[in-house]
C-alpha positions as CSV (number, residue, x, y, z in Angstrom):
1,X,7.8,37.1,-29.3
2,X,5.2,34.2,-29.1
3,X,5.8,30.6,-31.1
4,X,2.7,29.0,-32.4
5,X,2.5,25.4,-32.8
6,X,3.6,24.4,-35.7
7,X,5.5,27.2,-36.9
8,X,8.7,27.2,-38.5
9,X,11.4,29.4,-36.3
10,X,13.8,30.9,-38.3
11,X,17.5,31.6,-37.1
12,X,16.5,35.3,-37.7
13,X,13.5,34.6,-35.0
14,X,15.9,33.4,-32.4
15,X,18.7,35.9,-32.9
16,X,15.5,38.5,-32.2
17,X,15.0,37.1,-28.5
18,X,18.7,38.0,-27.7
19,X,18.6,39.3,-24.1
20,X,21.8,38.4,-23.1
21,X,25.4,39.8,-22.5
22,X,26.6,41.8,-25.6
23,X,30.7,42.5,-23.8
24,X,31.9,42.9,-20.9
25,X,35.3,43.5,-19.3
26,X,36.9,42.8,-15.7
27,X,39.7,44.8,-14.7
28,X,41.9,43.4,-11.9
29,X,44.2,46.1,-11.1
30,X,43.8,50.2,-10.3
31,X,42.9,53.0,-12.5
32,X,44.9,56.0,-12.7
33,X,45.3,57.6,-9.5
34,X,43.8,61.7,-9.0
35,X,40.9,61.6,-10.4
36,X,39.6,65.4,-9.8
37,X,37.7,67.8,-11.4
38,X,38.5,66.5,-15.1
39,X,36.1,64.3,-16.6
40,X,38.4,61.0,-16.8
41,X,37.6,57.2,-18.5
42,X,37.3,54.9,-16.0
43,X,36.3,51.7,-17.5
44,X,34.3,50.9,-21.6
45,X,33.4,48.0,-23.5
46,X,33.2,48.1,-27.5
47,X,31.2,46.1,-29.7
48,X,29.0,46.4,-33.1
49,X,25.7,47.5,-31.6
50,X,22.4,47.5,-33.6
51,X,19.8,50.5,-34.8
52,X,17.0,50.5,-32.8
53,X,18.1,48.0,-30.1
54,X,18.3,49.2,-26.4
55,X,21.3,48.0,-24.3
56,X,22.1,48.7,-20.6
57,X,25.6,49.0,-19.0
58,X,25.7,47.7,-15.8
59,X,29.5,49.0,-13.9
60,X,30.2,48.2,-10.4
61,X,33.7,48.8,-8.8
62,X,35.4,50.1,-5.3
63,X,36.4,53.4,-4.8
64,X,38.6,55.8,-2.9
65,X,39.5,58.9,-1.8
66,X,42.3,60.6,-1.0
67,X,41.7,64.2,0.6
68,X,38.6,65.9,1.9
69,X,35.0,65.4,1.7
70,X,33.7,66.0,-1.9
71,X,31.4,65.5,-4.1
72,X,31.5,63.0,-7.5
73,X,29.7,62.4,-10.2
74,X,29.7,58.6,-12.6
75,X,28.0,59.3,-16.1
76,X,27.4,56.1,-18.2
77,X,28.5,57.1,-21.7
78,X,28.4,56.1,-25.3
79,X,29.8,57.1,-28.6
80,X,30.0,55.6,-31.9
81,X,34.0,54.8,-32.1
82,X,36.6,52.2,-31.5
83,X,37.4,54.2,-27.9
84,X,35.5,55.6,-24.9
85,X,36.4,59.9,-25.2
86,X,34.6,62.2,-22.7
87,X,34.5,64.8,-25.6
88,X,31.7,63.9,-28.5
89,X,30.1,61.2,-26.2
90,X,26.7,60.9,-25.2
91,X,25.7,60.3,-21.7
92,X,22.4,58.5,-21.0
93,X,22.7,58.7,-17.0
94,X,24.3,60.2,-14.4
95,X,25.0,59.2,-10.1
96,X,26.2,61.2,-7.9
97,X,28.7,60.3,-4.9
98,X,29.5,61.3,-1.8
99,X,32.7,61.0,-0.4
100,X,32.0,61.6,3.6
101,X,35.8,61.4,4.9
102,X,39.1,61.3,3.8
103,X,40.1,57.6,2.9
104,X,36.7,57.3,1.9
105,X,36.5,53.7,0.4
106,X,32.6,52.1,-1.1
107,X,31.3,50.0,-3.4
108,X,29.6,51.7,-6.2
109,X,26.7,50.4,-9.2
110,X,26.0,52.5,-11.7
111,X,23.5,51.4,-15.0
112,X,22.4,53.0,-18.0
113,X,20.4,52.2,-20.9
114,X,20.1,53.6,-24.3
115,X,19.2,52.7,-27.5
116,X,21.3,52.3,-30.6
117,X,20.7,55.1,-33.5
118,X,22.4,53.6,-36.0
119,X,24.0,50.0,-36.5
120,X,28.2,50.7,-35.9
121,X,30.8,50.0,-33.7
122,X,30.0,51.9,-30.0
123,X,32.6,52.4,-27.1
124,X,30.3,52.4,-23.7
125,X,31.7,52.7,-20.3
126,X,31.7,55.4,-17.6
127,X,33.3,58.2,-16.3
128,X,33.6,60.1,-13.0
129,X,34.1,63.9,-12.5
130,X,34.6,65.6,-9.2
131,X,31.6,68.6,-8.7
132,X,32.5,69.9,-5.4
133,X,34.9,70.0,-3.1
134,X,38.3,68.6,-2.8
135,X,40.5,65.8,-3.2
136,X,40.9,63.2,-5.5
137,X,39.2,59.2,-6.4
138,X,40.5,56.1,-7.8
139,X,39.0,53.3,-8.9
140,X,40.7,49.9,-6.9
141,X,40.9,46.5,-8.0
142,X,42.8,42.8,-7.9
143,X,42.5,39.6,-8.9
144,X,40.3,38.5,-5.9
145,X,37.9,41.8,-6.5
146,X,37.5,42.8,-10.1
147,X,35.7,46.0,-11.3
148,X,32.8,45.2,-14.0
149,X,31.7,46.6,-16.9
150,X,28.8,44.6,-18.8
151,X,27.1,45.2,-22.0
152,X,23.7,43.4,-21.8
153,X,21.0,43.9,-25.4
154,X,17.4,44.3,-23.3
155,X,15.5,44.8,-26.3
156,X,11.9,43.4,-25.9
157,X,10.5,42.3,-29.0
């Protein structure tokens, strides 16, 4: 959106350039151990999100493996609810992973965008499934290396 000079800005015509974090969350300690071939939470923000607005997730954490070389899948994810559930969500992106040995430790970034059908309260975050293979993830984390989830409103005007 363009000023003129001379123009009168409105609140309304700032709020619009909004380009900015929306939530985010750090988490300083594990997530459940045995992540397998169940389609498990790993991290989600929540926050009233806005009809026709787009937002991106942006996650990036370590993880690592315990057992044999397999194969994983993150899938950003979004529902309209108070709480991130795998079942009723909708997921805007997917990333696969490989784990190459056991012990297998990387950092991982995942991002999605979407944008908002109606104006309500949204849980976003992602999961991780196993597809192939064997053995189980976990997500790690402390207070010296945090996990990230951030909610950022990308709508150009």
């Amino acid at each position: 959106m363009a000023f003129a000079a001379g123009q009168k800005v409105r609140a309304s015509d700032l709020n619009a350039l909004n380009d900015g974090l929306v939530e985010d969350l750090y988490r300083t300690a594990n997530s459940a151990s045995g992540i397998a071939a169940t389609d498990t939470v790993l991290d989600f923000v929540t926050a009233v999100l806005t009809a026709g607005r787009t937002y991106r997730l942006e996650w990036s954490g370590d993880m690592v493996g315990a057992g044999a070389v397999a194969t994983y899948s993150f899938r950003v994810r979004y529902i309209a609810a108070a709480s991130l559930t795998v079942a009723g969500s909708t997921i805007v992106r997917r990333k696969t992973w490989e784990i190459k040995a056991a012990g297998g430790h990387e950092p991982q970034f995942v991002t999605g965008r979407f944008t908002a059908p109606t104006t309500d309260t949204y849980s976003v975050g992602v999961s991780v499934i196993r597809l192939l293979g064997s053995g189980t993830v976990q997500s790690i984390a402390a207070a010296d290396n945090e996990t990230s989830t951030e909610l950022f409103d990308v709508t150009r005007l």
